[in-house]
MARVEXTOR-684050 format. One record per residue (C-alpha): z, y, x; residue number from 1. Coordinates in nm, 4 decimals. Each point is the difference from the previous one (the first is absolute). Example, Ala and Ser with C-alpha at 12.3 -4.5 7.8 and 13.67 -1.06 7.14 Angstrom:
BEGIN
Z_Y_X_nr
0.7800_-0.4500_1.2300_1
-0.0660_0.3440_0.1370_2
This chain:
BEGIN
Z_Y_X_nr
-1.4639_-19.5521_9.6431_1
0.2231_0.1951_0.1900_2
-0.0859_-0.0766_0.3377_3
-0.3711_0.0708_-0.1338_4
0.1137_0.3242_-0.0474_5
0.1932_0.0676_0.2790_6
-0.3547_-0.1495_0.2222_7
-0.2149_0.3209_-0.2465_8
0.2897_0.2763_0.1451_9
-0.0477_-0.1076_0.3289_10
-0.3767_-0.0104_-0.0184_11
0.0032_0.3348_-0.1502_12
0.2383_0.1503_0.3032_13
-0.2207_-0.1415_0.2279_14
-0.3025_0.1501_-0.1703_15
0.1658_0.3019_-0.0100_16
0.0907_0.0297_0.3331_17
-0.0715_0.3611_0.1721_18
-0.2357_-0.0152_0.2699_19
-0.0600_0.3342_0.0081_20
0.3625_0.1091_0.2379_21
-0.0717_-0.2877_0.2515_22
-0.4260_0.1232_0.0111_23
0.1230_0.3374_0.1090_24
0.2365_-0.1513_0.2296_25
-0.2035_-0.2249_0.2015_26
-0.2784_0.3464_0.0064_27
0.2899_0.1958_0.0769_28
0.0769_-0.2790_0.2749_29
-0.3410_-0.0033_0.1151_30
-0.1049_0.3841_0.0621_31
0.3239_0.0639_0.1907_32
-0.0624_-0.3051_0.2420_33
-0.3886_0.1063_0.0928_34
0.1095_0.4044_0.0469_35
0.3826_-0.0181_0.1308_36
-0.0150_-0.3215_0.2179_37
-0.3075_0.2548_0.2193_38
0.2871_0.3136_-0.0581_39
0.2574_-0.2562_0.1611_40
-0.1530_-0.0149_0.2757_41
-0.0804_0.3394_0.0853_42
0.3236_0.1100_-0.0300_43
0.1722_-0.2940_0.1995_44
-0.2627_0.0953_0.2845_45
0.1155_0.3532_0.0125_46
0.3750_-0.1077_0.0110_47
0.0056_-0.2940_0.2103_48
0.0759_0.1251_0.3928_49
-0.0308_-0.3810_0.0880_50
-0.2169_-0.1149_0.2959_51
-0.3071_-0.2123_-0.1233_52
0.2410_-0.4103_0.0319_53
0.3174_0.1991_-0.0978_54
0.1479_-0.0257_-0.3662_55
-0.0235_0.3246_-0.2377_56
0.2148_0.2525_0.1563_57
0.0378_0.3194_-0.1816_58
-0.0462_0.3426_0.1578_59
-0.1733_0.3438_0.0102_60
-0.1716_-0.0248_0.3366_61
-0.3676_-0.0303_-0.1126_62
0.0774_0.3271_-0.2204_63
0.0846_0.2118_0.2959_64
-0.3124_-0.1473_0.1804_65
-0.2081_0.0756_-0.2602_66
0.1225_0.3955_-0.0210_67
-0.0218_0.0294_0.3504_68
-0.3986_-0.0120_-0.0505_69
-0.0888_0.3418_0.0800_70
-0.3118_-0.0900_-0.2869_71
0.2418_-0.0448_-0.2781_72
0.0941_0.3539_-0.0942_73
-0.3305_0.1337_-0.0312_74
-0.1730_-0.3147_-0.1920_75
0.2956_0.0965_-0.2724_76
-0.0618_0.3648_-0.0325_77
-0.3557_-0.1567_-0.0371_78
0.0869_-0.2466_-0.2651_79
0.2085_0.2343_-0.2031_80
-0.2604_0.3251_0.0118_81
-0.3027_-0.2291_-0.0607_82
0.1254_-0.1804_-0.2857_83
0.1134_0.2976_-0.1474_84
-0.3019_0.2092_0.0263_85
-0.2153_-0.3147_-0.1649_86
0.2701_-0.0879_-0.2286_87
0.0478_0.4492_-0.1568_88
-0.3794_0.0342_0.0772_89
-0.1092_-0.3480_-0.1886_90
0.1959_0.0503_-0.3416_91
-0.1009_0.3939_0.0216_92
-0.3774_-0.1329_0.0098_93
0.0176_-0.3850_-0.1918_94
0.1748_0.1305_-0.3325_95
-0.1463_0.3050_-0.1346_96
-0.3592_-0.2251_0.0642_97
0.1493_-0.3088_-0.1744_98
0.1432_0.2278_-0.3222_99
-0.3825_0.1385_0.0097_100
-0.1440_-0.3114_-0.0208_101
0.2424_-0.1630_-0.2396_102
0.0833_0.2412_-0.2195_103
-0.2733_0.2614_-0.0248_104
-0.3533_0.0005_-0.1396_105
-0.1424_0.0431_0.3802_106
-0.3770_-0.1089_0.0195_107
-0.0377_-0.3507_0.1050_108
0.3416_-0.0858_0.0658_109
-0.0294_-0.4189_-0.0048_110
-0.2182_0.0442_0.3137_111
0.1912_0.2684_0.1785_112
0.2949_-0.2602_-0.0516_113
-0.2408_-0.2146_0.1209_114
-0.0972_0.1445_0.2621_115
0.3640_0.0131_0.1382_116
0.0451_-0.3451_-0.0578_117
-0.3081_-0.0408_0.2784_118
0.2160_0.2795_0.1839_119
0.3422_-0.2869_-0.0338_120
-0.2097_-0.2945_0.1337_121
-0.1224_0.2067_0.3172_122
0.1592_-0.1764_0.3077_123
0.2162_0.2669_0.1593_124
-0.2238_-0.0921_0.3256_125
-0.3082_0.1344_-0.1685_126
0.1849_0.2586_-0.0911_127
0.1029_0.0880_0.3557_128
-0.3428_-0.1108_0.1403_129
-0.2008_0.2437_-0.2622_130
0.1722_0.3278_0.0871_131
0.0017_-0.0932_0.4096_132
-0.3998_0.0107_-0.0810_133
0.0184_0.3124_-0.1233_134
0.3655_0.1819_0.1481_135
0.0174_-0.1695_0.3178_136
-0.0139_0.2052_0.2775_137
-0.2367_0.0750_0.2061_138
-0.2340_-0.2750_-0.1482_139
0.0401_0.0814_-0.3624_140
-0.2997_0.0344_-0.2485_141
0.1283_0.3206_-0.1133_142
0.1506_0.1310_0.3522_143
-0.3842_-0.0855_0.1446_144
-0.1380_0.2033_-0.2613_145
0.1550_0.3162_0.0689_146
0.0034_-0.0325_0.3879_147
-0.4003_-0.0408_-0.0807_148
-0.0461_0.2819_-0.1967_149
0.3093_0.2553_0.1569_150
0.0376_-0.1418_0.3474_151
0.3102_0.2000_0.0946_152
0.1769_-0.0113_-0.3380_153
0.3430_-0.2141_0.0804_154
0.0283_-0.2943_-0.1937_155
0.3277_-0.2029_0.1481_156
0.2291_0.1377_-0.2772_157
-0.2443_-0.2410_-0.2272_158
0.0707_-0.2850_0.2153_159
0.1682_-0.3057_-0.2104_160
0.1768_-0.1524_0.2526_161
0.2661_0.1803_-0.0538_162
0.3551_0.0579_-0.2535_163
-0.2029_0.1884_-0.2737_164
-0.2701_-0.2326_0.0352_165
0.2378_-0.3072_-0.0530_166
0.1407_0.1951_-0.3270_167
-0.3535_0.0599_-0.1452_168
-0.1608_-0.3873_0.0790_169
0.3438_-0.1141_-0.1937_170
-0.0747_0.1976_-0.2539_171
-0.3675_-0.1383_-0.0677_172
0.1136_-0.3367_0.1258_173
0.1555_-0.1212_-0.3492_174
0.2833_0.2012_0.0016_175
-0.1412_0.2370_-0.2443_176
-0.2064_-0.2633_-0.2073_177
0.3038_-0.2295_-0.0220_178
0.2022_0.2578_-0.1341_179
-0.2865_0.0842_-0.2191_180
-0.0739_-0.3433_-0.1693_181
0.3652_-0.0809_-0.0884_182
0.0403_0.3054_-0.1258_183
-0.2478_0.0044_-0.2326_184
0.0761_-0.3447_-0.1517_185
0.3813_0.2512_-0.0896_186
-0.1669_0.2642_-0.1084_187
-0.2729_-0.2177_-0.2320_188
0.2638_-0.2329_-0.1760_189
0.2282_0.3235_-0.1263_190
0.0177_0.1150_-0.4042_191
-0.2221_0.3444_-0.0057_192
0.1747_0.0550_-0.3213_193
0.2649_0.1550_0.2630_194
-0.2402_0.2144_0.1769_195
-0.1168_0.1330_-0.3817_196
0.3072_0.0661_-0.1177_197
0.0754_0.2297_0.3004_198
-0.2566_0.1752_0.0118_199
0.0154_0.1109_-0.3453_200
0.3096_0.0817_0.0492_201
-0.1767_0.3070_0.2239_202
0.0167_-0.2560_0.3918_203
-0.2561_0.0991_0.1986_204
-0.2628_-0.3053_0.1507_205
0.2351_0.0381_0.3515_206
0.2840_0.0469_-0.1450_207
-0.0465_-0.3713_-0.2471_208
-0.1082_-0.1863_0.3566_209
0.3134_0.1741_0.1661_210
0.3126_-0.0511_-0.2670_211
-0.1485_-0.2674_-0.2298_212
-0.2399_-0.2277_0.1781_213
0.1260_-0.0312_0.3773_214
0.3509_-0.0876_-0.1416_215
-0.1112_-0.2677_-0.2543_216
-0.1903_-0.1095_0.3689_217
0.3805_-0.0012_0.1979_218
-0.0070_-0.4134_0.0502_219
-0.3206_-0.0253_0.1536_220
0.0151_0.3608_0.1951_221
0.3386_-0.1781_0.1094_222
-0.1339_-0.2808_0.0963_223
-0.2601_0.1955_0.2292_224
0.1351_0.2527_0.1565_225
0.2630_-0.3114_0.1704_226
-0.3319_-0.2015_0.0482_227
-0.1670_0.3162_0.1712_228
0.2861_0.0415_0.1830_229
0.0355_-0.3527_0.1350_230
-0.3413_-0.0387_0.0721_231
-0.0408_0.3148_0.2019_232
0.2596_-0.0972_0.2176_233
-0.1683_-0.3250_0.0502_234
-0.3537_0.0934_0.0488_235
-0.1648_-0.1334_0.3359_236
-0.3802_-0.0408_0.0062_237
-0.0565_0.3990_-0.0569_238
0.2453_0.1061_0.2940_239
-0.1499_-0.2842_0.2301_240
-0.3418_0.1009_0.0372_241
0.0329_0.3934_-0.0819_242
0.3314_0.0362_0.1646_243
0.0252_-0.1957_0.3197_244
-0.2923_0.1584_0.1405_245
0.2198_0.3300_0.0056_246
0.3222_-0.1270_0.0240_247
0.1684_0.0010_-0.3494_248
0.2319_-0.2637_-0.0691_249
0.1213_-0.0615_-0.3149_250
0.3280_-0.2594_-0.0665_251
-0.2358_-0.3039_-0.1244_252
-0.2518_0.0170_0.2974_253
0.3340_0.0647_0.2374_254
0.1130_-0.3540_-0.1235_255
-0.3181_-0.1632_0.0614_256
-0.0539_0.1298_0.3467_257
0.3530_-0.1433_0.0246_258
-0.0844_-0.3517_-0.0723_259
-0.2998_0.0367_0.1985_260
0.1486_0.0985_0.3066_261
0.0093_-0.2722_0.2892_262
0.2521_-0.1172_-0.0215_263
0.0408_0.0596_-0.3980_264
0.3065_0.2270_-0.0818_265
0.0768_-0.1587_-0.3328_266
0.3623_0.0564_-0.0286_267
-0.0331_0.3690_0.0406_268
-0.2836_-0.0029_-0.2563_269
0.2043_-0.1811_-0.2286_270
0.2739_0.2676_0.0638_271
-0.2103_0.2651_-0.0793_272
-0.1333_-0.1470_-0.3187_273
0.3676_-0.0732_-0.1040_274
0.0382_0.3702_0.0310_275
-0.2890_0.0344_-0.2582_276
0.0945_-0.2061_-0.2112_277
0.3438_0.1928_-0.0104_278
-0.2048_0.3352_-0.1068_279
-0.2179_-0.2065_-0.2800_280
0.2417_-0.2159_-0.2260_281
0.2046_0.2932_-0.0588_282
-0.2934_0.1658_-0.1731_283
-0.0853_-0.3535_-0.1098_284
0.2905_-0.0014_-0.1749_285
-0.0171_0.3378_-0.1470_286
-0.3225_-0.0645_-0.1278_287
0.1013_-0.2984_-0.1958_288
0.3207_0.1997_-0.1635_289
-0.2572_0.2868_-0.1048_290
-0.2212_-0.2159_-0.1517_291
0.2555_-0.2533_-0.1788_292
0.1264_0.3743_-0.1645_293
-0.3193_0.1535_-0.1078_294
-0.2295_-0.3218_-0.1665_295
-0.2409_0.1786_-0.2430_296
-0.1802_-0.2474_-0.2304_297
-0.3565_0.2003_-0.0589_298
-0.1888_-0.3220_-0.1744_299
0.1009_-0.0347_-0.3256_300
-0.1716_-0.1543_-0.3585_301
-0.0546_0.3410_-0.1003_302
-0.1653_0.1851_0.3305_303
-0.2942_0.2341_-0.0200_304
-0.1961_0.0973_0.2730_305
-0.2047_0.3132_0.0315_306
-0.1598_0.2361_0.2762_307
0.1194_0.3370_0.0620_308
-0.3232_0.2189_-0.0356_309
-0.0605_0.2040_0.3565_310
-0.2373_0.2234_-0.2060_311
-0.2261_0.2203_0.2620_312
0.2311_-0.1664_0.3038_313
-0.1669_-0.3570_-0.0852_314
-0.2992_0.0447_0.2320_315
0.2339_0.1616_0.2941_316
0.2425_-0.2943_0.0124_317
-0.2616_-0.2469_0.0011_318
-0.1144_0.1446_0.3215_319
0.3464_0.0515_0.1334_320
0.0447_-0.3855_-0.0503_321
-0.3239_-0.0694_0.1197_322
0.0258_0.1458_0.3112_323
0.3285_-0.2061_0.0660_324
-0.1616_-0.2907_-0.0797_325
-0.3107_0.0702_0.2501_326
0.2563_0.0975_0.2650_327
0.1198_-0.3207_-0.0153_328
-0.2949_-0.2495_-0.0306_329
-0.2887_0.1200_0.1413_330
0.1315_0.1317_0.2979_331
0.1932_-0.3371_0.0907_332
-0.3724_-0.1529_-0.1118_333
-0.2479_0.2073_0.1710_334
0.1854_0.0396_0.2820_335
0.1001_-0.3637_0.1138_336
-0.3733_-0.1638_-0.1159_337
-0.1577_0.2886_0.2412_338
0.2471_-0.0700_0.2327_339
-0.0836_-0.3749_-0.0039_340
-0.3784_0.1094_0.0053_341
-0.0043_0.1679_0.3264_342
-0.0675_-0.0488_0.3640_343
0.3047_0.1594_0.1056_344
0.2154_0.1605_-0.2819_345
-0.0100_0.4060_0.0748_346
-0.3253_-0.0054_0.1670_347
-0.2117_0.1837_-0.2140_348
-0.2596_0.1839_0.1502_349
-0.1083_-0.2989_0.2826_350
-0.3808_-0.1905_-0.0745_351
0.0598_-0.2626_-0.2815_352
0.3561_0.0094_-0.0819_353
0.0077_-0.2217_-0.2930_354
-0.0144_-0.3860_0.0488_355
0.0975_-0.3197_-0.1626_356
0.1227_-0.1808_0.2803_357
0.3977_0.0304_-0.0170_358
-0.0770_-0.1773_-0.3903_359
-0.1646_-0.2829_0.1906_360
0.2732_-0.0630_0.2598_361
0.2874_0.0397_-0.2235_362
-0.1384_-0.1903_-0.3078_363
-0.1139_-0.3017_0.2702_364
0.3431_0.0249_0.1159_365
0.1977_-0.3466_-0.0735_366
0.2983_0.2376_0.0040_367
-0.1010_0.1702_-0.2487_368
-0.1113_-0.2340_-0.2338_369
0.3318_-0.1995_0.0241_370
0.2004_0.3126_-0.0452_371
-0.2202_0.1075_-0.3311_372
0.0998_-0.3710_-0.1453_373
0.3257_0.0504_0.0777_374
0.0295_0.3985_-0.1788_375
-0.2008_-0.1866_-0.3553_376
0.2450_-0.2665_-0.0249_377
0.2921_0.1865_0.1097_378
-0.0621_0.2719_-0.2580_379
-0.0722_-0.1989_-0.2948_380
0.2854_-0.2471_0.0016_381
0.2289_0.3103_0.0834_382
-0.1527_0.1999_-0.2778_383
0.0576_-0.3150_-0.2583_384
0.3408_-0.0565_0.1650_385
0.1464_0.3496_0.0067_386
-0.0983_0.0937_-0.3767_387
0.1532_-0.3132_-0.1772_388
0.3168_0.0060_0.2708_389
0.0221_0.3744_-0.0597_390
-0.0142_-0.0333_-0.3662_391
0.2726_-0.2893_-0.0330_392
0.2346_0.1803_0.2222_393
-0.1075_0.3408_-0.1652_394
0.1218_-0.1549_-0.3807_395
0.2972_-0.1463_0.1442_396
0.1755_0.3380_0.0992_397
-0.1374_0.1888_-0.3623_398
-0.0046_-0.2196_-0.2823_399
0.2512_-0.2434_0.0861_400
0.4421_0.0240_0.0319_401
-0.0517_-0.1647_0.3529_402
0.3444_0.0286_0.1801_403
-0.1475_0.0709_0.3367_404
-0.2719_0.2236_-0.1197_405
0.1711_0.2805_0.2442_406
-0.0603_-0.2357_0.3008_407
-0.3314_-0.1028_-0.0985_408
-0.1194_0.3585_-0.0282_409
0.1538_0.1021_0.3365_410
-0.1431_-0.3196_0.1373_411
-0.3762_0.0631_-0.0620_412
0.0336_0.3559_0.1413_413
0.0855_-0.1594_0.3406_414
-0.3179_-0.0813_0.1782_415
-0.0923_0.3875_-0.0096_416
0.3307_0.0411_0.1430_417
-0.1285_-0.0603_0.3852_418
-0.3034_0.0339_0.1513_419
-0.2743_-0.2259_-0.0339_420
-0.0094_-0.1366_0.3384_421
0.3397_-0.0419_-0.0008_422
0.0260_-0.2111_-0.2923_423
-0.2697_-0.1810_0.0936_424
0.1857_-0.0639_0.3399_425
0.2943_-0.0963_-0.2588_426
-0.2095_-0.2655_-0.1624_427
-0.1380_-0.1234_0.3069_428
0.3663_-0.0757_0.1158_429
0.0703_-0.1666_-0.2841_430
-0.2381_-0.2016_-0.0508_431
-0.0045_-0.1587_0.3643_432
0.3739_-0.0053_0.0078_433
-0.0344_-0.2759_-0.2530_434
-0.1597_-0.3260_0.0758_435
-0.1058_-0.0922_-0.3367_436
-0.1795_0.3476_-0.0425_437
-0.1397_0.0241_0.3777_438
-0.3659_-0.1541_-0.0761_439
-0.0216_0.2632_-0.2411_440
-0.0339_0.2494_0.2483_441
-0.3391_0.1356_0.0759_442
-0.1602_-0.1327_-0.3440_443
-0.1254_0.1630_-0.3410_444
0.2784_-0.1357_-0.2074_445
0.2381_0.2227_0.2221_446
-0.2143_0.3278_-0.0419_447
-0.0231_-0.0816_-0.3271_448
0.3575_0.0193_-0.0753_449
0.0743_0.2693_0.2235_450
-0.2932_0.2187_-0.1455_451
0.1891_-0.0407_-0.3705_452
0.3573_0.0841_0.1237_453
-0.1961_0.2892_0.1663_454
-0.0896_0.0866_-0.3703_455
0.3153_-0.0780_-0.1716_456
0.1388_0.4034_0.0157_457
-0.3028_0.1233_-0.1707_458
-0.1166_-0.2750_-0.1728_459
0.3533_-0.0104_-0.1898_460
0.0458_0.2868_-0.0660_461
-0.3364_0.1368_-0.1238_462
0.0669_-0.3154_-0.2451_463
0.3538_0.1068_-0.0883_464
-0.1263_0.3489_-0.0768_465
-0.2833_-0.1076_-0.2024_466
0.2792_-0.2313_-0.1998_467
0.1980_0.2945_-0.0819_468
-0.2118_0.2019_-0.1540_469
-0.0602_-0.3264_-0.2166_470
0.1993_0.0600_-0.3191_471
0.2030_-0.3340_-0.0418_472
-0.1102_0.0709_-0.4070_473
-0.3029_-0.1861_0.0715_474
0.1835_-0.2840_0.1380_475
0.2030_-0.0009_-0.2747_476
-0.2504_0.0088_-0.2430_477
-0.1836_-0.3067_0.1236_478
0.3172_-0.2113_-0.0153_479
0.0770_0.1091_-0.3494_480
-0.3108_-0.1178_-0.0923_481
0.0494_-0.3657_0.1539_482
-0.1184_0.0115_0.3536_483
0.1854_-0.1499_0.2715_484
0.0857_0.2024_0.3395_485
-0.2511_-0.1590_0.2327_486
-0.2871_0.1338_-0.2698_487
0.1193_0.2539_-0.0597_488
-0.0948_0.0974_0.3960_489
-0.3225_-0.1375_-0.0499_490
-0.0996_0.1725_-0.2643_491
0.1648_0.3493_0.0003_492
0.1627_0.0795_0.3246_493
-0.2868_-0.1294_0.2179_494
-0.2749_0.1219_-0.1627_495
0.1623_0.3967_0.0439_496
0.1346_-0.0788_0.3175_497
-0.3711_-0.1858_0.1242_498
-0.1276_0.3758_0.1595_499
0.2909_-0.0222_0.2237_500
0.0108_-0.3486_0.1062_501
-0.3457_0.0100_0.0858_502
0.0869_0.3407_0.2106_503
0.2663_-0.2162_0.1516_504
-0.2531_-0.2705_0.1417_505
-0.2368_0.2434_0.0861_506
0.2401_0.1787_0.1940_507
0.1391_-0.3214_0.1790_508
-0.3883_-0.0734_0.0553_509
-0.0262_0.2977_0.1521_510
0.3071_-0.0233_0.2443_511
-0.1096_-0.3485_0.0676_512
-0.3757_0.1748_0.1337_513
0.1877_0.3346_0.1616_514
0.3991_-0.1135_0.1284_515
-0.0152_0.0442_0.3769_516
0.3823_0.0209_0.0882_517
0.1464_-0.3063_-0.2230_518
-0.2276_-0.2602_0.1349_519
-0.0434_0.1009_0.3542_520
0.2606_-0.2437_0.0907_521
-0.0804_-0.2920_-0.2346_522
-0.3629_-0.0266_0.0342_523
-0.1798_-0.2569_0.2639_524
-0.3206_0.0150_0.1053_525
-0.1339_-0.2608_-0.2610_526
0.1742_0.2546_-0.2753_527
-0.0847_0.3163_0.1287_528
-0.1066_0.2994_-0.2730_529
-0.2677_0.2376_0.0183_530
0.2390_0.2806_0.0139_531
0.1647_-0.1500_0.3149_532
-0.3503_-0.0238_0.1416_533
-0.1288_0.3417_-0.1049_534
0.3154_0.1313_0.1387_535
0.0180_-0.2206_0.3660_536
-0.4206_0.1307_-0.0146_537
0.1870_0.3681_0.0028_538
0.3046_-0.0504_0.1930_539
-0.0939_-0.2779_0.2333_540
-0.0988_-0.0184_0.3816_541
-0.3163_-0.0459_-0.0877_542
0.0355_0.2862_-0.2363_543
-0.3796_0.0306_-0.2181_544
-0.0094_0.2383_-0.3065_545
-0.3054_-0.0890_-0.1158_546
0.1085_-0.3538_-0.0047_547
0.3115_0.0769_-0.1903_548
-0.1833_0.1984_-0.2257_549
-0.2967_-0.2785_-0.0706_550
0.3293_-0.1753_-0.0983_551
0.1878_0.2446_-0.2432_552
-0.3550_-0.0106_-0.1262_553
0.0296_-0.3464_-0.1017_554
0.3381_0.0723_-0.1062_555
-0.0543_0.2802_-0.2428_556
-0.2479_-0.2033_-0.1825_557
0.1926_-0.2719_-0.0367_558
0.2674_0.2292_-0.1805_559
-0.2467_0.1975_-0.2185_560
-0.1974_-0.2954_-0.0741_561
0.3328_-0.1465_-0.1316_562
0.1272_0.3039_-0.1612_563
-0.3272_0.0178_-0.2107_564
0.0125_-0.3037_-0.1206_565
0.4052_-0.0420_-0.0396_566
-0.0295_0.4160_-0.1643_567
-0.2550_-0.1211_-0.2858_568
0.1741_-0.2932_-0.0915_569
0.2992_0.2363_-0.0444_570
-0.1878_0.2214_-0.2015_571
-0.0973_-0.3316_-0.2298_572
0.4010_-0.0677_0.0029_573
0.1221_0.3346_-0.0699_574
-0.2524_0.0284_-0.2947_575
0.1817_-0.3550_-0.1291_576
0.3228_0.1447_0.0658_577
-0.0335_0.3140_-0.1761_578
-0.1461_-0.2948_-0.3168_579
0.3498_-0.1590_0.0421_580
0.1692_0.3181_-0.0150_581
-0.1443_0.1127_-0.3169_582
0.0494_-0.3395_-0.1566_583
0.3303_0.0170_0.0800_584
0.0575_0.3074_-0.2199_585
């Protein structure tokens, strides 16, 4: 009898055993191999002074090689200023629109939101390739149309080749709508009963958005103003095609001309990036701080939502919105598919300028055909990939007592921490460094992985901030009434958290069809994307606009075509979520 007894206590320590510690330690484990193992060897390449068959030696000589580049000064003043101006310029613009949208009674606000979800999904390149139909000079739609009609009427200052003309294309290439679309999903999930009790307490509409609704927002505003930040400093395509023609380097295209130069300077590229990443974690670190002190939990049982009524100003903010919205689709639209259509892109006014032939070389093109299987796998198993790995890692650091939930959050900030190329050089080191890992190199299981550490800072932490404004209540609530942890995720904090998981797999899907500078050095020519072929069409010896722009073609549709479908599935989710929400109460 007794050692019966003493055989149920140990089954019932072993069935009690606590998986949960050693789970988050293996993830733990596992997201700071793939992002700091790539880090490693940045830094090491920056330090080490050793010849190519000598052992690590440490040192500072590829730092003063790399500030003796008489290109280096000016491509920071250009960094800084640029990101800057987009960064002031895109919250002044994205958050008054998203509080109309999301908290107003504006006319047809689910397909202005829409419609900037279209604006999201535009490839940067279409972007760029758009307003160089219309702005570039002297070939420009628009610039031909004045010189037409007032011949001697000076149109350079239009010309978008040039700083301003960099600041505006970043603007309508997804820096606005990105801001736009996560800040929405903020605005949309807060209590109005706050924003009714001020203002009859006497607030004004302004002053509610100002003191009560951009503070409940301080997380996520957090969270983008680093990611704005970060990502200005690392922007590439934009600069490359708009700015080399005149000269302006910024620090990201600096480091790729670096490790394009014969032969390749990659210990002074690796220098510089170490001095970015010196800049960046501190305000990595600051951002995490901020955050961890001001969590606002805005979804409750008890939350009401309600529009604030614009009155008379309905009509005028619909158009303000609208016009935003048409800046930043139908230009990039119009402009590359007429682009793509012509003889010669800028020619006008010659006999017959329209023609279908660049659609008939490109789409015959085994290049291209390859490189458009290789975008629609790589952006669905990234999409899939990034919004479960986001999610797991994104729970870890809020709703569990995870020692190392510090590290962990520090950790998936890294891979915006350098430049794209950079990293990508990082990975590339790595992975051929080790024999084991070496046939990996070149293949879609590689770009796979690298396009969901790519995703990892904003992936995260669009996740963590939608899991703070959870209220742990309805956790609670579920496990009073008998439900395990594991459904209690399934059935309360996925279905409210489903609208941003699927933004997180659209958004990989869409850096999977538009990422330029973190697979330029990991791609072969049997895994080549569209946007590396759109961009080599642009860039390229054999430089061909309208080819590159039959291409973005291809590519935008492939995004909106997704983003339709994907959206009204989301709709269909966030419908069910909003069911689980009220059955909660």
């Amino acid at each position: 009898m007794a050692q019966q007894q003493a055989l149920n206590v140990s089954r019932t320590r072993v069935n009690r055993t606590n998986w949960a510690p050693i789970i988050q330690t293996a993830l733990f484990v596992f997201v700071a191999l793939i992002i700091v193992a790539p880090l490693s060897m940045v830094l090491l390449g920056g330090f080490n002074d050793a010849g190519p068959f000598e052992a690590f030696r440490f040192g500072f000589s590829h730092w003063s090689e790399a500030w003796r580049d008489g290109d280096v000064g000016a491509a920071l003043q250009n960094t800084f200023t640029i990101t800057a101006l987009r960064g002031v310029l895109g919250f002044a613009i994205a958050i008054p629109l998203a509080w109309l949208v999301a908290r107003t009674n504006v006319p047809g606000a689910r397909y202005l939101e829409f419609g900037f979800w279209i604006a999201f999904f535009m490839p940067p390149l279409a972007s760029v390739q758009g307003w160089i139909f219309l702005l570039g000079y002297p070939r420009g739609l628009l610039h031909q149309l004045i010189l037409h009609t007032f011949p001697d009427f000076d149109t350079s200052w239009m010309d978008i080749y040039s700083y301003w003309g960099i600041v505006l294309v970043h603007l309508m290439a997804q820096n606005v709508s990105a801001l736009f679309v996560l800040l929405v999903i903020s605005f949309r999930k807060m209590d109005s009963s706050l924003e009714e009790a001020a203002r009859i307490s006497g607030a004004t509409k302004w002053r509610t958005l100002r003191q009560i609704v951009l503070p409940l927002s301080r997380p996520m505003i957090a969270m983008l103003v680093v990611l704005t930040v970060i990502r200005g400093m690392q922007s590439y395509e934009i600069e490359t095609v708009l700015g080399k023609p005149v000269n302006i380097n910024v620090f990201s295209t600096l480091i790729v001309n670096m490790i394009s130069d014969e032969p390749p300077r990659l210990a002074q590229a690796s220098a510089l990036s170490t001095f970015l990443m010196l800049i960046l974690v501190p305000l990595i670190l600051f951002q995490r701080i901020y955050v961890g002190r001001h969590q606002y939990a805005t979804v409750g049982s008890k939350m009401r939502t309600a529009a604030v009524d614009l009155k008379g100003w309905r009509w005028a903010a619909f158009a303000l919105v609208l016009v935003f919205v048409l800046l930043q689709t139908l230009i990039p639209l119009l402009g590359t598919l007429a682009a793509s259509l012509m003889k010669r892109s800028g020619f006008f006014f010659i006999d017959h300028p329209w023609t279908l032939k660049w659609w008939g070389a490109v789409l015959s093109n085994t290049s291209f055909l390859s490189s458009l299987k290789t975008t629609t796998m790589l952006g669905l198993w990234a999409g899939l990939g990034s919004a479960v790995a986001s999610f797991a890692v994104a729970y870890v650091m809020v709703r569990t007592k995870f020692r190392a939930r510090a590290a962990l959050d520090f950790v998936t900030w890294l891979p915006w921490a350098v430049p794209g190329a950079l990293l990508s050089f990082g990975v590339l080191s790595f992975v051929l460094s080790n024999p084991i890992s070496r046939d990996l190199h070149g293949t879609i299981f590689i770009l796979v992985l690298v396009m969901i550490m790519f995703r990892f800072p904003l992936g995260v932490h669009l996740l963590k901030s939608g899991l703070m404004q959870i209220n742990r209540e309805l956790e609670e609530a579920s496990l009073i009434c008998g439900a395990n942890r594991v459904k209690t995720q399934f059935r309360i904090i996925a279905p409210l958290l489903t609208p941003m998981m699927i933004a997180v797999a659209l958004m990989t899907f869409v850096a999977a069809v538009t990422e330029v500078s973190g697979v330029i050095l990991l791609a072969s020519t049997n895994t080549q994307t569209l946007s590396l072929l759109s961009l080599g069409y642009l860039t390229g010896r054999d430089a061909s606009t309208e080819a590159a722009a039959v291409v973005t073609c291809v590519m935008v549709m492939l995004s909106i075509g997704v983003a339709l479908i994907s959206r009204a599935f989301g709709i269909r989710l966030g419908e069910a979520s909003a069911g689980a929400e009220a059955r909660a109460h």
